[in-house]
C-alpha positions as CSV (number, residue, x, y, z in Angstrom):
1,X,56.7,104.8,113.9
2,X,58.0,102.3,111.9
3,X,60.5,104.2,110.6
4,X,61.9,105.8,113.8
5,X,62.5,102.0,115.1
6,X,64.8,101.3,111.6
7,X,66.2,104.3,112.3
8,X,67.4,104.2,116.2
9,X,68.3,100.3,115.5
10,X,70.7,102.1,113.0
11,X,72.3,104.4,115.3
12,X,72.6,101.9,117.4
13,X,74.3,99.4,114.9
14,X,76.5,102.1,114.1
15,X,77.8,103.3,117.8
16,X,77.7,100.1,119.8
17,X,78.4,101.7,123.1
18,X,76.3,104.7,123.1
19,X,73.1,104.7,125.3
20,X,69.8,104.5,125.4
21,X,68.6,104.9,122.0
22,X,65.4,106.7,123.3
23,X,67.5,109.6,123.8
24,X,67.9,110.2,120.1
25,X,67.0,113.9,119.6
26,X,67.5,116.9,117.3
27,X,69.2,119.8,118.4
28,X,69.6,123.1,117.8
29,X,72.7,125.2,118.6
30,X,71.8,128.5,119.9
31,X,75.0,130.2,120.2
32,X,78.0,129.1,118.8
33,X,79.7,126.3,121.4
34,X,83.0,124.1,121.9
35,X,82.6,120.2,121.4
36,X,84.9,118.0,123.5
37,X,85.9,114.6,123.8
38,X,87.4,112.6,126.9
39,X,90.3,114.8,127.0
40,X,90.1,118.0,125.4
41,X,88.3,120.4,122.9
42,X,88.1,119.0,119.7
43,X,85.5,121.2,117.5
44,X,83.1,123.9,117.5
45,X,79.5,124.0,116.3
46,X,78.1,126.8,114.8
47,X,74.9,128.8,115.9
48,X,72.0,127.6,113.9
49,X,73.2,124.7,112.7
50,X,71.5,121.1,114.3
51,X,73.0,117.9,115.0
52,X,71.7,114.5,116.3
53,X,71.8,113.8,120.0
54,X,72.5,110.4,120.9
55,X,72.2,111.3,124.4
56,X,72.3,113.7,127.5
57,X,73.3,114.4,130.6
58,X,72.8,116.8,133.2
59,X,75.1,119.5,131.4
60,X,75.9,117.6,128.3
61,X,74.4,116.4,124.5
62,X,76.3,114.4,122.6
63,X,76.7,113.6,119.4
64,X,79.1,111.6,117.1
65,X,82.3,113.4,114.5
66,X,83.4,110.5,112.1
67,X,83.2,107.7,114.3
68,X,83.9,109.7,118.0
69,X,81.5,110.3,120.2
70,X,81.6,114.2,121.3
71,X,80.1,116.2,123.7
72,X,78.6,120.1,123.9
73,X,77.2,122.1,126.3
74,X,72.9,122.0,127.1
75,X,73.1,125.5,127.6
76,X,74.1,126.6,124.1
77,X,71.1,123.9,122.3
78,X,67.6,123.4,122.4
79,X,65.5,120.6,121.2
80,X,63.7,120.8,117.9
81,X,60.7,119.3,116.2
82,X,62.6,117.6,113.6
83,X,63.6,113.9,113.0
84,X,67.5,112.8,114.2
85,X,69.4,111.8,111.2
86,X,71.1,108.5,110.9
87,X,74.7,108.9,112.0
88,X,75.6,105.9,110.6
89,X,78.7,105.8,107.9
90,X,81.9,104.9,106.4
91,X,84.8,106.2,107.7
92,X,87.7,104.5,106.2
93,X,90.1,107.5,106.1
94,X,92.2,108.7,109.0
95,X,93.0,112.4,108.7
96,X,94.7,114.9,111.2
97,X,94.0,118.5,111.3
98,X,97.2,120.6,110.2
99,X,95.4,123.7,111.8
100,X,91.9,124.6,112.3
101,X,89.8,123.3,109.9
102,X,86.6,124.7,108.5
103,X,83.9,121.8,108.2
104,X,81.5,123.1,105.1
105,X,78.5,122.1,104.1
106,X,78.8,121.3,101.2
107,X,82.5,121.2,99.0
108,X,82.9,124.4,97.5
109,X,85.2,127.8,98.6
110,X,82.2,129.4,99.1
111,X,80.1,127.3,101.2
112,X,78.6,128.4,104.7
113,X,80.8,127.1,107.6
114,X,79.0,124.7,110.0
115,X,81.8,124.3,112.5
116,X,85.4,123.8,112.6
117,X,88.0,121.1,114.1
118,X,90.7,122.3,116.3
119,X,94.7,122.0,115.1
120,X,96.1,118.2,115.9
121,X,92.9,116.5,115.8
122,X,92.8,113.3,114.4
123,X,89.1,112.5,112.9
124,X,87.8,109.6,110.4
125,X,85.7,110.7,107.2
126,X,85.1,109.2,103.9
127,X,87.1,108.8,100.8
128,X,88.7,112.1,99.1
129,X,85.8,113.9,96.5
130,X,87.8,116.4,95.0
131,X,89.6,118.2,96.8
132,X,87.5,117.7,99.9
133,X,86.9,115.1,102.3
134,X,83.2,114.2,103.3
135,X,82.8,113.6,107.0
136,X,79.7,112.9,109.4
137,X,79.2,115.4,111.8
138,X,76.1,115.5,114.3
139,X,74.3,113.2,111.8
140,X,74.9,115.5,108.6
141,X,77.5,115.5,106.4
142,X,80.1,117.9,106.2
143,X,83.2,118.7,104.5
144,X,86.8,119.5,104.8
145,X,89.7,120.8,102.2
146,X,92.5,118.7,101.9
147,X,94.7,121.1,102.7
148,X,93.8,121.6,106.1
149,X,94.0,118.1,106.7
150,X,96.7,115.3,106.5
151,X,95.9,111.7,105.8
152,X,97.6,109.3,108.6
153,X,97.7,106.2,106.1
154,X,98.4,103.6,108.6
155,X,98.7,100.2,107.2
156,X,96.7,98.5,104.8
157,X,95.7,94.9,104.5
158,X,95.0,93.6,101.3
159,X,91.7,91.5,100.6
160,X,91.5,88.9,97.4
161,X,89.4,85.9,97.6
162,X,90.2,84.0,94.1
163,X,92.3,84.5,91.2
164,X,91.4,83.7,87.6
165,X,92.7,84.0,84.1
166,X,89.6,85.4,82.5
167,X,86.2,86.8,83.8
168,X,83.1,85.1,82.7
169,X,80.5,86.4,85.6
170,X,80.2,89.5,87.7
171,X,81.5,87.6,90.7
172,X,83.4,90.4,92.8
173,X,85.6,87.8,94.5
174,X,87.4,87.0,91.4
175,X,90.3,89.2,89.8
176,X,91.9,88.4,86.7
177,X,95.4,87.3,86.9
178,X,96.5,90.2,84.6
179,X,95.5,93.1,86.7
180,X,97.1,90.9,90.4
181,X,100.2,90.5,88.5
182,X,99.8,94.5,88.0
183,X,99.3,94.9,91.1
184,X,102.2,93.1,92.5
185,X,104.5,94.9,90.2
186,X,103.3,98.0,91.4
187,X,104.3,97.0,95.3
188,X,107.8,95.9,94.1
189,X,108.7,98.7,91.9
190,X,107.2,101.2,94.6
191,X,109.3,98.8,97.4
192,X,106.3,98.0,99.2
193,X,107.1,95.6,102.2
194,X,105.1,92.4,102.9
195,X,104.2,91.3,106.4
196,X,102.4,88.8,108.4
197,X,99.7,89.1,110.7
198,X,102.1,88.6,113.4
199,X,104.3,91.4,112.5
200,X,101.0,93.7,112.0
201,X,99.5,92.5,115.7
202,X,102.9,93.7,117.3
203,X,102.7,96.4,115.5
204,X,99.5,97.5,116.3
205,X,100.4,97.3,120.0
206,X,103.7,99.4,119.7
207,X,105.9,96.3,120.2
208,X,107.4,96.4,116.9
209,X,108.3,98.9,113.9
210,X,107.7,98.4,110.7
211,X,109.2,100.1,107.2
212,X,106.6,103.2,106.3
213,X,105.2,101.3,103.3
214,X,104.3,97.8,104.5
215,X,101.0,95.7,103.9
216,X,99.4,93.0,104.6
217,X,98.5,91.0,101.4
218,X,95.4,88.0,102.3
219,X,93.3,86.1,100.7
220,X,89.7,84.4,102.2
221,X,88.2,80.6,101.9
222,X,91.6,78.5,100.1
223,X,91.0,78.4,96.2
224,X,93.3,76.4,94.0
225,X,94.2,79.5,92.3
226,X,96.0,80.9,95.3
227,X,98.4,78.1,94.3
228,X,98.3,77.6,90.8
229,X,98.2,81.8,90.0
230,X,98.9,84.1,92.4
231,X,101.9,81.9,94.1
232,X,104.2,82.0,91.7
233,X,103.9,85.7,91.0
234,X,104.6,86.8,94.9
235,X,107.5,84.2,95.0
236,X,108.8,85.7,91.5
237,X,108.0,89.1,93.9
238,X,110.1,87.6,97.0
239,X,106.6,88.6,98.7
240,X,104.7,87.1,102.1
241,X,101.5,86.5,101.9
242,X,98.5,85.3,104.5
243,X,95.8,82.5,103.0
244,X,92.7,82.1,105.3
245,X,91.4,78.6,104.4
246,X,88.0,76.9,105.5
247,X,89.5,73.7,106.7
248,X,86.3,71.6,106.0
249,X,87.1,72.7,102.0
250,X,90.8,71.7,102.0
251,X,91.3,69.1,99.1
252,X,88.1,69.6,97.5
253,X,87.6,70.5,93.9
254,X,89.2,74.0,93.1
255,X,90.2,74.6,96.6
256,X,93.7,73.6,98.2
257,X,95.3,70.5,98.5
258,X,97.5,69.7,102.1
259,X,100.6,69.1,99.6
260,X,99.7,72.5,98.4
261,X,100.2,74.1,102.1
262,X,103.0,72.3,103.2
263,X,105.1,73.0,99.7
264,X,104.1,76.8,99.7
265,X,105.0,78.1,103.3
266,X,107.8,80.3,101.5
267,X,105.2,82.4,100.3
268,X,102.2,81.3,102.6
269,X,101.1,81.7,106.1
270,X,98.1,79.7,106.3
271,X,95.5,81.5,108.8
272,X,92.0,80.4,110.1
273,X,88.8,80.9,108.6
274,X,86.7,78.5,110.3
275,X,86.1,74.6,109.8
276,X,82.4,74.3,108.9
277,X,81.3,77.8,110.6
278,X,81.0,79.8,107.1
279,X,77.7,79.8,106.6
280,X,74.6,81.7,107.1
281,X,71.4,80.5,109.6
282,X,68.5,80.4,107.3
283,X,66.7,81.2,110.0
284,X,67.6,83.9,111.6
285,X,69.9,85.7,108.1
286,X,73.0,85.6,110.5
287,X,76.3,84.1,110.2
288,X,76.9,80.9,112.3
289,X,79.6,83.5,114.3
290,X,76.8,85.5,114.9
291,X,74.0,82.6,115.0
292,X,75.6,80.1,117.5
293,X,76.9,80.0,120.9
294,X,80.5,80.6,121.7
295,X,80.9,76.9,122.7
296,X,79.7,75.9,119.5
297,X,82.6,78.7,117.5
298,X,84.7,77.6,119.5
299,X,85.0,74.3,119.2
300,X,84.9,75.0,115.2
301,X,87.9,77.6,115.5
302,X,89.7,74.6,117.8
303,X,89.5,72.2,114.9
304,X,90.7,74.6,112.5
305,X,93.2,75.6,113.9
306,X,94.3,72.1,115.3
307,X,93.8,71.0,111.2
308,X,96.2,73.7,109.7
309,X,98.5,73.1,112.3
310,X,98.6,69.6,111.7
311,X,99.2,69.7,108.0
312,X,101.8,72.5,108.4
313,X,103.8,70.8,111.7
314,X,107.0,71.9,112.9
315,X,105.2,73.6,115.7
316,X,103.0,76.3,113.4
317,X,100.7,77.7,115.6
318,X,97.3,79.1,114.4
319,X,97.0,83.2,116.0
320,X,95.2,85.0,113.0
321,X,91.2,84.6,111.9
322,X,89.2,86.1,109.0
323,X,85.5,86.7,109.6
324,X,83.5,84.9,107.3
325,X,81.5,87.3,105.6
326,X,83.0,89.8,107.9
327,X,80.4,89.2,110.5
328,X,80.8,88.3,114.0
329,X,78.9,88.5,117.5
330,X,80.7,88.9,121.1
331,X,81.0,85.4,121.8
332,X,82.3,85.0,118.4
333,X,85.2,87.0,119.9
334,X,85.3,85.2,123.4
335,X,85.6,82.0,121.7
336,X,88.5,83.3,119.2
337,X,90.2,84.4,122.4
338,X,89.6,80.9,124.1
339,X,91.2,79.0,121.0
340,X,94.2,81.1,120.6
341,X,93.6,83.9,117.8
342,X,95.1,87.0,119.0
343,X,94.1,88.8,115.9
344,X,91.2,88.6,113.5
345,X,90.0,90.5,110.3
346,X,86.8,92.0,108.9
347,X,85.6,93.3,105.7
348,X,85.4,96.8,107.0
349,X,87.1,99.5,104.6
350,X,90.4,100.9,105.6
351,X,93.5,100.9,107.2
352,X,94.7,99.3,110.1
353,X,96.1,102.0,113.0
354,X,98.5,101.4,115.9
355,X,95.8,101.1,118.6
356,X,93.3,99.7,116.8
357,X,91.4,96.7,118.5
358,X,93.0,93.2,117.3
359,X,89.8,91.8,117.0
360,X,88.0,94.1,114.7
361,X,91.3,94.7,112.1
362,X,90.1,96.8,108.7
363,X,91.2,95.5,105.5
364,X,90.9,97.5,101.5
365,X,89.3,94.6,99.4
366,X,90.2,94.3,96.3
367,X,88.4,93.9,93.3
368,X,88.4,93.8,89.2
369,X,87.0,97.0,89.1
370,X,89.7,98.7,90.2
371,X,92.3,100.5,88.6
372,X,95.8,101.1,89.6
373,X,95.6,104.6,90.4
374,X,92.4,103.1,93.0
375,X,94.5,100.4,94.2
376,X,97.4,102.8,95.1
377,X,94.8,104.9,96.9
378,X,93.6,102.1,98.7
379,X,97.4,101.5,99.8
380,X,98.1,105.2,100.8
381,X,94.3,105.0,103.0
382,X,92.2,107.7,100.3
């Protein structure tokens, strides 16, 4: 019993506005049937094959393709005696469908056929493996040639946390100034554009048009070493860059100074992530945006933003937010909205899309253990 609880929690983690999770069922297709979405037939299903119900209706199952909910007829399934399978997963790759698409199980020529997409379909799956994409369909995993697909990269959004000159611990938030400086080089002589989080939130809504290869390069919590390493080498660059400083930190030891945000705003935009609010509840294991009530964030966003905007003056206005730890509840985004942050960032894997909610943006962390060829994946959304 246990374990069906951890799982349906899962499902619903995954697929927030689904239903009732005790409507989590296996199914069986009995003849092979069209899946739809919304608007229009998206996929096809296989006889024999089963997928995870989420829920039903009166004609209806449905079930979930990368990160869409879909829908196939009753008529053409049946219930089985076997457990759902969690149809939670990452899906940081866009991809259209350049015709119809076979959907394998597993990534070989020769593999059985488990359904197919239709032509113009745009579905999310995981990062390239071979020459195959892996993608969650009906709560297993199938796969897709490359070929019949086409990656719609979007725009990334670049995450470093601190810089240093040599690694002495396994610490994933630090990368060694060699391989940053190899990475900027690679966005100049490659004539990547750099942006801001204001040209990237008009973007998103179709206000604005950016050059094809533009990113978003940010950095989370203020360390000194966004001054005293990576600065010089994005000015050197003629780059734009986004630092989301915890305000309570500013001019402590190996953190920023004020003189150090008002001097660098040629390079900088200085961006809010929180005053005091990054930190976990020992209690519960959540983060205070998840922990505490949206009067409470918000009056920690406020003061963040009223402190940047301060040090900064000339009228700078405070509109962009990084989660910490990438975790947030709902009032954590009712009080972002009540302070004046029109856009804020996660730790979520991937690309950001025109469309995409401004609340919940994707970014491609980046780490040491990259190498180039990753981090020019990571740019092009693979």
């Amino acid at each position: 019993m246990k374990k069906v609880v951890v799982l349906l929690i899962l499902c619903l983690w995954a697929l927030p506005n689904f239903a009732d999770a005790s409507a989590v069922k296996a199914v069986k297709i009995t003849e092979t049937t069209p899946v739809f979405n919304d608007k229009q037939k998206v996929a096809v299903f296989q006889k024999g094959t089963t997928h995870t119900a989420i829920k039903e209706s009166d004609r209806f199952y449905h079930t979930v393709i990368g990160n869409e909910e879909v829908k196939f007829s009753k008529i053409r399934a049946v219930a089985v005696n076997s457990e759902p399978q969690n149809l939670k997963g990452s899906h940081p790759v866009r991809l259209k469908t350049v015709k119809a698409a076979q959907i394998l199980d597993k990534p070989a020529l020769k593999a059985k056929a488990i359904g197919s997409m239709q032509p113009n379909t745009v579905l999310y799956a995981q990062r390239q493996k071979g020459n195959y994409f892996p993608i969650m369909i009906g709560g297993a995993t199938g796969y897709i040639h490359k070929n019949e697909v086409q990656i719609d990269t979007g725009i990334p959004v670049l995450m470093y946390h601190d810089i240093v000159h040599k690694k002495t611990d396994q610490n994933v938030s630090k990368l060694e100034v060699a391989k940053f400086q190899e990475q900027m080089d690679y966005l100049k002589r490659n004539h990547w554009t750099t942006i801001t989080p204001t040209d990237l939130e008009l973007w998103v809504q179709k206000k604005k048009t950016l050059p094809k290869k533009s990113v978003l390069i940010t950095f989370d919590d203020g360390y000194e070493s966004t001054i005293l390493l990576a600065y010089p080498i994005l000015k050197k660059h003629g780059f734009q860059a986004t630092s989301f400083i915890i305000t309570s930190r500013v001019n402590r030891p190996g953190m920023v100074k004020e003189e150090d945000l008002i001097r660098t705003q040629d390079v900088y935009s200085y961006q809010n992530h929180t005053h005091m609010f990054h930190l976990f509840n020992t209690k519960s294991n959540l983060s205070y945006l998840q922990s505490e009530s949206q009067e409470a964030i918000y009056l920690d966003i406020l003061q963040a933003n009223q402190s940047i905007e301060e040090i900064l003056g000339d009228g700078s206005r405070v509109t962009a937010h990084a989660y910490p730890y990438g975790k947030r509840g709902p009032q954590a985004v009712r009080a972002l909205m009540a302070s004046g942050i029109t856009s804020a960032y996660t730790i979520d894997e991937g690309n950001v899309f025109q469309g995409d909610s401004l609340y919940s943006l994707n970014r491609q962390r980046v780490h040491s253990g990259m190498s180039l060829k990753d981090f020019a994946d990571r740019l092009e959304g693979k």
